[in-house]
KOLMAR-876360 format. One record per residue (C-alpha): residue in three letters; chain; x, y, z negated; residue number from 1. Coordinates in pm, whole numbers. Each point is the difference from the previous one (the first is absolute). Example, Ala and Ser with C-alpha at 12.3 -4.5 7.8 and 13.67 -1.06 7.14 Angstrom:
<sites>
SITE  kevo  fivo  px  py  pz  vodo
SITE  ALA  A  1230  -450  -780  1 .
SITE  SER  A  137  344  66  2 .
</sites>
This chain:
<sites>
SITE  kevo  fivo  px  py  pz  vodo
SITE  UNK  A  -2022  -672  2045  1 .
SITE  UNK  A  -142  53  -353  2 .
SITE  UNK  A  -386  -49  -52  3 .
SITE  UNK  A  -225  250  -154  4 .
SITE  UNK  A  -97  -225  -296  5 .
SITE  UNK  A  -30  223  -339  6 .
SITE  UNK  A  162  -214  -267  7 .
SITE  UNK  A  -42  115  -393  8 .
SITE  UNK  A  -116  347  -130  9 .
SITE  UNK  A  315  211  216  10 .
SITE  UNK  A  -91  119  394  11 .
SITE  UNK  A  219  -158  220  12 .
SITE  UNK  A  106  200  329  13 .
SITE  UNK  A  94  -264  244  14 .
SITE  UNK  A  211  43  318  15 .
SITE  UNK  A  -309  -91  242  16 .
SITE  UNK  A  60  202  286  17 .
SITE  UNK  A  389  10  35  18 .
SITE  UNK  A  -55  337  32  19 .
SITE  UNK  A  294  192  203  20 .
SITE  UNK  A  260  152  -221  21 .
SITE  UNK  A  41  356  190  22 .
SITE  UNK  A  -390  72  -83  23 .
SITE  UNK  A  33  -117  -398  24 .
SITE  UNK  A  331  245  20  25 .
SITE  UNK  A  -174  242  155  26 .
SITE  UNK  A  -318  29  -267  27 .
SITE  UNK  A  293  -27  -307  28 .
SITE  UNK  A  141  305  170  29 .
SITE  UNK  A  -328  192  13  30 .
SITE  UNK  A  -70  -141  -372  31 .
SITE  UNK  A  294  142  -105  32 .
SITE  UNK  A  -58  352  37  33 .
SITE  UNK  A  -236  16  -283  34 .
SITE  UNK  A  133  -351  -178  35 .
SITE  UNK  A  427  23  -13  36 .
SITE  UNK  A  171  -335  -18  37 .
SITE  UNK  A  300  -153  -152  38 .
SITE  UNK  A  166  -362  22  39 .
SITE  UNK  A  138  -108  -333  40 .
SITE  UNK  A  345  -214  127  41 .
SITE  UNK  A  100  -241  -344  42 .
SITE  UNK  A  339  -107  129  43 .
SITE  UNK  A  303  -183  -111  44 .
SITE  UNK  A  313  141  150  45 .
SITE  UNK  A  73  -374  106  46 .
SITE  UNK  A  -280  25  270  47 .
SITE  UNK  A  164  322  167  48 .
SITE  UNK  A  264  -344  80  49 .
SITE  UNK  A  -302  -255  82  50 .
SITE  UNK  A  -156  -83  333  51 .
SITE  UNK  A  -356  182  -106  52 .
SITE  UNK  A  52  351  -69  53 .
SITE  UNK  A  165  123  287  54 .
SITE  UNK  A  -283  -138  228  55 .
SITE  UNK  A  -258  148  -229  56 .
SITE  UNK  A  189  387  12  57 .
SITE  UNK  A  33  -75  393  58 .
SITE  UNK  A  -395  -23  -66  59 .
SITE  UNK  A  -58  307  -208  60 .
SITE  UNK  A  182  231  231  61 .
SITE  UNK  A  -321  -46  211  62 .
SITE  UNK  A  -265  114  -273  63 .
SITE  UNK  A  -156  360  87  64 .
SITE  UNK  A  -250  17  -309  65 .
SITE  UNK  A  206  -37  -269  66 .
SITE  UNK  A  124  326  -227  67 .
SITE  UNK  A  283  -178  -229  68 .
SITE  UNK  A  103  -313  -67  69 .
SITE  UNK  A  194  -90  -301  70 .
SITE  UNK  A  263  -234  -91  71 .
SITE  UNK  A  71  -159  -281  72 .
SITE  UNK  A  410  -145  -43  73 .
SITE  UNK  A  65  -218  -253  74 .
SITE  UNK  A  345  -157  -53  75 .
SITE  UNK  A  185  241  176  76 .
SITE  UNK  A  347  199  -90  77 .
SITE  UNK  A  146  278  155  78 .
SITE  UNK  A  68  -116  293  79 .
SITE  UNK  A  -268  -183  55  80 .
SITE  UNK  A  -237  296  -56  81 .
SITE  UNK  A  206  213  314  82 .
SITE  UNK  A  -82  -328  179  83 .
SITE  UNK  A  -319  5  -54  84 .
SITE  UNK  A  -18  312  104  85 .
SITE  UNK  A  90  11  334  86 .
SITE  UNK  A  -204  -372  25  87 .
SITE  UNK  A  -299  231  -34  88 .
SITE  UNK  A  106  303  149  89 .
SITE  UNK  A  -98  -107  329  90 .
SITE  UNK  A  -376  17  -127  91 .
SITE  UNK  A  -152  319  145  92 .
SITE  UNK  A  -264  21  -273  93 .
SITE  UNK  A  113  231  -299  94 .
SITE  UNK  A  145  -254  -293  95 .
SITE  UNK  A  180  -33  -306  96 .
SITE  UNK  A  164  -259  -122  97 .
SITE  UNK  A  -35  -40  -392  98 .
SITE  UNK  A  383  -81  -133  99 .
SITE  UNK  A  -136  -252  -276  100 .
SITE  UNK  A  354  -86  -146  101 .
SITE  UNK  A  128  354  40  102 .
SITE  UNK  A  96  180  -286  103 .
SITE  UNK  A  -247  263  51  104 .
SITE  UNK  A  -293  -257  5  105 .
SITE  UNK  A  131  -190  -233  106 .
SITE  UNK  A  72  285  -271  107 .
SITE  UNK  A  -443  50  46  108 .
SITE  UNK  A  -51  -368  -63  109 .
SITE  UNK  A  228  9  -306  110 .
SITE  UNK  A  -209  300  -140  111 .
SITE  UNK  A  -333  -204  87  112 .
SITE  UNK  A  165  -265  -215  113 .
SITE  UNK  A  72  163  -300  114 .
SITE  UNK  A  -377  136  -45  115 .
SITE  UNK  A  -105  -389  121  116 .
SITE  UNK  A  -167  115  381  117 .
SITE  UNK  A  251  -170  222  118 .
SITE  UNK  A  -44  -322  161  119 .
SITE  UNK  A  125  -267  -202  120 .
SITE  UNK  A  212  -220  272  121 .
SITE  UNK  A  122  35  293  122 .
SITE  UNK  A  -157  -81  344  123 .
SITE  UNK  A  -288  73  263  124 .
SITE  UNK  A  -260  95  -279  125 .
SITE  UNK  A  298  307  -113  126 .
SITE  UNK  A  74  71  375  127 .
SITE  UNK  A  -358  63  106  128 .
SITE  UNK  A  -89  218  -300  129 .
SITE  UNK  A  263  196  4  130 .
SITE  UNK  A  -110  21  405  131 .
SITE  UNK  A  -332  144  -104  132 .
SITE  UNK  A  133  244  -234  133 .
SITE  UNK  A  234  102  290  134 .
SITE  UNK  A  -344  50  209  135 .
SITE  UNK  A  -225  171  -281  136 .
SITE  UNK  A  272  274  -43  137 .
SITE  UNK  A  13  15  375  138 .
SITE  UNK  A  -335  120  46  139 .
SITE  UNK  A  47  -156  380  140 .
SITE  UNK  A  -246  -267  12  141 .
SITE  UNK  A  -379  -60  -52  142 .
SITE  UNK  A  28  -385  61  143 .
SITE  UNK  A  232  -246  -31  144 .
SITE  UNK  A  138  -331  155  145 .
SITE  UNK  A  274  -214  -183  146 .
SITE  UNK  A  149  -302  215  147 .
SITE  UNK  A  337  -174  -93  148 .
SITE  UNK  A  317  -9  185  149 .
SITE  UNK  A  38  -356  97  150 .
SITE  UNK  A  -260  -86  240  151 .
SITE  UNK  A  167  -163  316  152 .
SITE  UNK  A  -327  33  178  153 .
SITE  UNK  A  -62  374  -59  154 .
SITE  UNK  A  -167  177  282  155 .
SITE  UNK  A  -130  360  -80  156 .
SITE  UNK  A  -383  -93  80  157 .
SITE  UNK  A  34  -155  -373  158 .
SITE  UNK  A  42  326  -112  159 .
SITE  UNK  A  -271  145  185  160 .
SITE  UNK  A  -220  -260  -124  161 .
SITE  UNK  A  111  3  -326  162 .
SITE  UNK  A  -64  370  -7  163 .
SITE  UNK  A  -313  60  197  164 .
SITE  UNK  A  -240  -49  -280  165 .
SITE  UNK  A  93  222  -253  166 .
SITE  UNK  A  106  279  246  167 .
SITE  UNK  A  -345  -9  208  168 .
SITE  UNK  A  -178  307  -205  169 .
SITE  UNK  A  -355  -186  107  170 .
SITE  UNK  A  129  -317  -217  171 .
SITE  UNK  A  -101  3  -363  172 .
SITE  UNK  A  373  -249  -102  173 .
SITE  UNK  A  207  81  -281  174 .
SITE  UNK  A  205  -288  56  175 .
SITE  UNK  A  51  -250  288  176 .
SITE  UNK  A  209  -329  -29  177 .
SITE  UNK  A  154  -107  316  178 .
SITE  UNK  A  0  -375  76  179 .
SITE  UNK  A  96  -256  267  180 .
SITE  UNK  A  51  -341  88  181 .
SITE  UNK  A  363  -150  -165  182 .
SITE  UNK  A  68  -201  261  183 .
SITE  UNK  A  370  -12  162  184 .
SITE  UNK  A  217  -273  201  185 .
SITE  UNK  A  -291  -218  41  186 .
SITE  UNK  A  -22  -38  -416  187 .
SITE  UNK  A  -302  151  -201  188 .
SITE  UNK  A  209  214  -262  189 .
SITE  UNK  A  -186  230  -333  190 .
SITE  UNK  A  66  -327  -255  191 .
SITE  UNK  A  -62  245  -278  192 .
SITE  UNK  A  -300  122  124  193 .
SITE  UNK  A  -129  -326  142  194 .
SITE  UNK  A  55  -210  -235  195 .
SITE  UNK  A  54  207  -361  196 .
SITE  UNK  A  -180  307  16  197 .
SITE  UNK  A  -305  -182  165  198 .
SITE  UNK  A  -39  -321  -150  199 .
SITE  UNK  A  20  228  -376  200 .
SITE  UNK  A  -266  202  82  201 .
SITE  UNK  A  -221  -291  82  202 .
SITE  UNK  A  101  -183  -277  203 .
SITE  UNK  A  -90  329  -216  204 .
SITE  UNK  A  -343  17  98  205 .
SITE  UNK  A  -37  -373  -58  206 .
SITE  UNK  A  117  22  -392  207 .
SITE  UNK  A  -180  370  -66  208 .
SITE  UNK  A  -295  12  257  209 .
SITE  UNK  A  -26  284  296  210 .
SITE  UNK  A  150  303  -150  211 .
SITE  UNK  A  5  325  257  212 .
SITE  UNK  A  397  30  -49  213 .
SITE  UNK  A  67  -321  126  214 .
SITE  UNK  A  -236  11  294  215 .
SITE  UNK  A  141  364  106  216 .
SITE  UNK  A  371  -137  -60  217 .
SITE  UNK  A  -153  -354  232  218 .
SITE  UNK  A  -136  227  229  219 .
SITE  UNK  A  326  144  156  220 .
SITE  UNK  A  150  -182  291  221 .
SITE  UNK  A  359  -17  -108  222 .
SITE  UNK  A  17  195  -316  223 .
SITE  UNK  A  403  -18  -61  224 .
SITE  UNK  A  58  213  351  225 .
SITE  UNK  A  205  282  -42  226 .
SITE  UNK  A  -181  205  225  227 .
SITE  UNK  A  -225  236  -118  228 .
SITE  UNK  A  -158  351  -3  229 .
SITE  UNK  A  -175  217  -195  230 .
SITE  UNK  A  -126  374  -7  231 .
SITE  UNK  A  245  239  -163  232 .
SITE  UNK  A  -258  54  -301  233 .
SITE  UNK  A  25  -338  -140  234 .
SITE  UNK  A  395  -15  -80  235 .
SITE  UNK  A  -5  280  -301  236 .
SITE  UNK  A  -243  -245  -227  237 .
SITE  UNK  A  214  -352  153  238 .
SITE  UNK  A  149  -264  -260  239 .
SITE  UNK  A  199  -235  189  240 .
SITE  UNK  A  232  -268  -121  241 .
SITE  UNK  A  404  22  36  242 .
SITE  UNK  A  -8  -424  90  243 .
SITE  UNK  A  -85  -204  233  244 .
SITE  UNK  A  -411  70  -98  245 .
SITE  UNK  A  29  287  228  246 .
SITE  UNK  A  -267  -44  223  247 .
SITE  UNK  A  -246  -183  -218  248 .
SITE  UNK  A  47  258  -278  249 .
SITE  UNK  A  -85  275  273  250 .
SITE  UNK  A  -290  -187  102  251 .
SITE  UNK  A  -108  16  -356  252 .
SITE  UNK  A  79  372  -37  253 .
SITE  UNK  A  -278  -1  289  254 .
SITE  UNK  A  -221  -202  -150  255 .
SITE  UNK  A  21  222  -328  256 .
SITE  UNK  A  -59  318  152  257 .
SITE  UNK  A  -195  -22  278  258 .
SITE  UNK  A  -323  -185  164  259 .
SITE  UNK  A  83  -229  208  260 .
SITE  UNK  A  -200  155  288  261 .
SITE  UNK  A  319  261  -15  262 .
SITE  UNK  A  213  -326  96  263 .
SITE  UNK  A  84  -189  308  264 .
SITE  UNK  A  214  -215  190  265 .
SITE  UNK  A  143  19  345  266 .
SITE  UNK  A  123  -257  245  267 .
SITE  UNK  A  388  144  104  268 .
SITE  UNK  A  156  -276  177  269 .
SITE  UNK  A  -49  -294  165  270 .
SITE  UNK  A  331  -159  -63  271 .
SITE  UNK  A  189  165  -344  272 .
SITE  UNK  A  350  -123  -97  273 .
SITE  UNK  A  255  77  -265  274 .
SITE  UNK  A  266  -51  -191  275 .
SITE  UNK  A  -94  -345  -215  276 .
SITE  UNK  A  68  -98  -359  277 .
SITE  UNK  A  142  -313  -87  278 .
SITE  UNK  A  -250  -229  -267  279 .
SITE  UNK  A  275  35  -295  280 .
SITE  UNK  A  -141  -276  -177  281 .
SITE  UNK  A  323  -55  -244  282 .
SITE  UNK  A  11  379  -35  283 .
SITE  UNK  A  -318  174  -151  284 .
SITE  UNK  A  134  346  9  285 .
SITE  UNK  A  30  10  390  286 .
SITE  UNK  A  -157  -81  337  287 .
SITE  UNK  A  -348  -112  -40  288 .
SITE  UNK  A  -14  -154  -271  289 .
SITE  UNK  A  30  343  -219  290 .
SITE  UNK  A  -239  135  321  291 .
SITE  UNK  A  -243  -219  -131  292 .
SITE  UNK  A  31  13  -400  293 .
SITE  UNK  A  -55  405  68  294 .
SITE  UNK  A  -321  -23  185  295 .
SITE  UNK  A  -115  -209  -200  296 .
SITE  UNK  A  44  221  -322  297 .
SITE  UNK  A  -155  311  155  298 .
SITE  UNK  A  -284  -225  85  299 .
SITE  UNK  A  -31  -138  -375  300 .
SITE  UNK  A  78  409  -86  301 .
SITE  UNK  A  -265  110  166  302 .
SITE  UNK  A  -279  -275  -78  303 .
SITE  UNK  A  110  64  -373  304 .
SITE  UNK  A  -82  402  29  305 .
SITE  UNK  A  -347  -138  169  306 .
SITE  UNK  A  -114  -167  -346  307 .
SITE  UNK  A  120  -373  130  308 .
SITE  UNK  A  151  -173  -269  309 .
SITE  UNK  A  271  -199  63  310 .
SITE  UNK  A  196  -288  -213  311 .
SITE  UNK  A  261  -265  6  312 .
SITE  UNK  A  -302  -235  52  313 .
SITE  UNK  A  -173  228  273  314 .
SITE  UNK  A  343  -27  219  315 .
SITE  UNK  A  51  -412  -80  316 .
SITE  UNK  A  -371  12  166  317 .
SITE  UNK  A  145  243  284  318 .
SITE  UNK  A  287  -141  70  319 .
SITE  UNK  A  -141  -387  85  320 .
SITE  UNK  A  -316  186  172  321 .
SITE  UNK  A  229  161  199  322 .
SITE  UNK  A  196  -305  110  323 .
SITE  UNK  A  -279  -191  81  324 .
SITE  UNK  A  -160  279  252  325 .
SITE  UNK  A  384  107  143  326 .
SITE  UNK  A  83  -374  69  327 .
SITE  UNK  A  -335  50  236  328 .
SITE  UNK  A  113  316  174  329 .
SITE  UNK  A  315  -191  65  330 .
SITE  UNK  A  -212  -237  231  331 .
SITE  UNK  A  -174  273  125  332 .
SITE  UNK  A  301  179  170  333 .
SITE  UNK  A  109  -326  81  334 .
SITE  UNK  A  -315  -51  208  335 .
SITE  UNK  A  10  403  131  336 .
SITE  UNK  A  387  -67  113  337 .
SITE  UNK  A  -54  -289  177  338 .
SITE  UNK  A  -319  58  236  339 .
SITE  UNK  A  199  348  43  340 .
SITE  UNK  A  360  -187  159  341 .
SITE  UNK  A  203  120  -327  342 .
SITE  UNK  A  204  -175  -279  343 .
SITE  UNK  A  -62  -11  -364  344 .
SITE  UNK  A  199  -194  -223  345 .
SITE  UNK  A  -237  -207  -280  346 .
SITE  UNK  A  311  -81  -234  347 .
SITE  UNK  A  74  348  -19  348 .
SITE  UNK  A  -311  151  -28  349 .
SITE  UNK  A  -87  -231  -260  350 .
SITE  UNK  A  325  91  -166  351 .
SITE  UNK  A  -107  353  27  352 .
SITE  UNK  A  -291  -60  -173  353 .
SITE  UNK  A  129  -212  -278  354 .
SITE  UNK  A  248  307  -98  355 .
SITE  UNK  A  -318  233  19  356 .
SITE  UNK  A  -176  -214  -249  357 .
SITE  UNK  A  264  88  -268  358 .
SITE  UNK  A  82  318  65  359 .
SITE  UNK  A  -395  41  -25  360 .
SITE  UNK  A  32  -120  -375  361 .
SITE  UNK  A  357  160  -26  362 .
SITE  UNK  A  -139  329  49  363 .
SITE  UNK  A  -351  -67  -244  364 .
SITE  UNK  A  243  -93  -271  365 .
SITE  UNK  A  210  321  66  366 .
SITE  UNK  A  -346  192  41  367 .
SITE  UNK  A  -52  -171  -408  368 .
SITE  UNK  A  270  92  -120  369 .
SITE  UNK  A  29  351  113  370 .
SITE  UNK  A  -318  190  -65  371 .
SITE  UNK  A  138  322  -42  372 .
SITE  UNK  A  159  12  324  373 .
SITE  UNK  A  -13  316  239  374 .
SITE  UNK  A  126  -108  341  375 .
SITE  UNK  A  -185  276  168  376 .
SITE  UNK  A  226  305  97  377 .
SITE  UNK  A  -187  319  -109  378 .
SITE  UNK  A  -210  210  223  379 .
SITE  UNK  A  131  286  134  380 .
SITE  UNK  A  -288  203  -128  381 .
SITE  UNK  A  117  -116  -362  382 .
SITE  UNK  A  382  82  119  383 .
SITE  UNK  A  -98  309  123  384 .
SITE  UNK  A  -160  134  -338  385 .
SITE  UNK  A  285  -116  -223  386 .
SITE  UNK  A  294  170  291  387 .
SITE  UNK  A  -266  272  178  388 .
SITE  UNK  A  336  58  267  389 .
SITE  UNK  A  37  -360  31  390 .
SITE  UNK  A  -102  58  377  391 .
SITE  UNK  A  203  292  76  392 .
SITE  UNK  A  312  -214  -142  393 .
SITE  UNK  A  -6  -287  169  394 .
SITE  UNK  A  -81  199  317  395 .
SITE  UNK  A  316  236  -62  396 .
SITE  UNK  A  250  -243  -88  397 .
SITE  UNK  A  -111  -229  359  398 .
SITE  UNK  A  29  367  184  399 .
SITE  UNK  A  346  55  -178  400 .
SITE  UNK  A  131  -373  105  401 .
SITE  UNK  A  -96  45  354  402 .
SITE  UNK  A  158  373  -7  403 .
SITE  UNK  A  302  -77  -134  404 .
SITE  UNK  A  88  -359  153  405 .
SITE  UNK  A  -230  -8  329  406 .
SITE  UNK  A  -60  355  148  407 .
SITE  UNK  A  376  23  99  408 .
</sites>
């Protein structure tokens, strides 16, 4: 049972009531009429084989309010793709399923390349914009969720949560961050977000003061979810990154563009589960230890673009201010697991945090040395004036995949 405590400068919807699922369905269906919605599916083709996804279409067959939802397939050949296909066929909503390795969406990212508007790597950052270019040229949708495909707790009241804000026409949102309690097999889970992403932002405001990006970014729950929603309005003018500063570069895009009376967060779940990542602390270019060296460059990105000036000295300071206040969180959960019946391993927390400490100063020296760096993949607005049919394209060649190798 959340509280109603409102923490930082965001609103904060709790889940006081346990309100009935059936009546929050009902009022999205009656929403809908005048406010279309569309769920945004990133997926690997792996998960259509994992033990998440299946449970979480089994749960989508059951949602009445929703016009389209789309999916994204990455790493996926042929065969794969007429897999997918009947995977999601059973889904009574209308759907498409964007082919991202298919030769038809591939030849459109080839032509973004050449005039430099493509996303620069592959992964969930090039999945989920090519998802919302899918649902501008739709014209299907006035809000929009986005959840990933490999939650093992999913139950569709996330969605509805998730959802509700920006679809309620007498809500003001623009945006709405879903977040929840990482807690699973009697361990508290989230290291990245307990003890990285918040331990850096306090150790921010202790080297450069109380500056309002850092108390909007502290204000957020669990800002590395992957559950989120926003009005249909706000994707044309979005800059998000292709790597693993997803979420926190979103949350930035936010902060840029709109007041942060136009921003929530909702309570979706009181148990959330997924697929983990392993530490990777011999191997900086996986698990989460490159998780961690990406967040923290879009957070050094965007406190640069603020006017903060930052230095090989400034992250020296951050790095053993950041240790110092981390090491304390560490007892912290310790405390929280234990008067709570759950296990938490000290060596490996403290391991966690050690490899957080240098990838902190890994990724201010790489922040140094690369100044001119663009990691951002261009708005569609700016896509959309250099390639005016951009929209129509990518929309054709997705109705041409599904025509040819699906609708048989």
């Amino acid at each position: 049972m959340g509280d109603f405590h409102q923490n930082g400068v965001v609103t904060t919807l709790h889940n006081l009531s346990r309100r009935p699922l059936p009546e929050l369905e009902y009022e999205l269906q009656v929403f809908s009429k005048m406010r279309p919605m569309t769920l945004i599916l990133p997926s690997l083709f792996s998960e259509l084989e994992g033990p998440a996804l299946p449970n979480i279409i089994d749960e989508l067959q059951k949602v009445p309010y929703l016009s389209q939802i789309v999916i994204g397939l990455d790493r996926a050949d042929k065969e794969q793709y007429l897999h997918a296909g009947d995977f999601f066929g059973r889904l009574p909503q209308h759907h498409r399923i964007l082919w991202n390795d298919g030769p038809r969406l591939r030849a459109i990212d080839a032509r973004l390349q050449e005039l430099g508007l493509a996303p620069s790597e592959a992964g969930k950052g090039r999945n989920v914009w090519y998802c919302l270019g899918y649902t501008l040229a739709s014209r299907k949708s006035q809000a929009i969720a986005l959840h990933d495909c490999d939650i093992l707790t999913y139950s569709r009241e996330l969605l509805a949560r998730l959802i509700y804000p920006v679809a309620n026409p007498g809500f003001n949102y623009q945006f709405c961050k879903g977040y929840y309690a990482r807690v699973a097999d009697g361990k508290i889970n989230g290291r990245v977000c307990r003890l990285m992403v918040t331990p850096l932002l306090r150790a921010l405001k202790k080297v450069f003061g109380s500056l309002d990006y850092l108390d909007y970014l502290d204000s957020f729950r669990y800002p590395l979810a992957g559950e989120f929603s926003f009005r249909t309005d706000v994707v044309h003018d979005l800059r998000i990154p292709s790597d693993w500063g997803l979420e926190i570069g979103i949350l930035s895009e936010m902060y840029r563009n709109y007041s942060t009376n136009r921003i929530c967060q909702v309570d979706i779940a009181d148990i959330y589960d997924h697929k983990h990542q392993d530490l990777s602390a011999d191997n900086a270019a996986a698990g989460l230890s490159k998780m961690s060296v990406d967040i923290a460059k879009a957070i050094f990105r965007k406190l640069a673009t603020n006017g903060v000036v930052l230095s090989s000295e400034t992250f020296r300071t951050l790095k053993a201010t950041y240790f110092r206040i981390a090491l304390d969180f560490v007892e912290t959960y310790r405390n929280d697991a234990l008067i709570n019946g759950l296990t938490l391993d000290i060596h490996k927390e403290e391991q966690a945090v050690e490899l957080f400490a240098q990838n902190i100063k890994q990724a201010g020296d790489y922040f140094l040395d690369n100044p001119m760096e663009t990691p951002f993949i261009p708005s569609w607005n700016r896509v959309c004036s250099a390639v005016p049919d951009i929209l129509e394209q990518i929309r054709a060649a997705v109705d041409a995949d599904t025509e040819e190798f699906l609708n048989k």
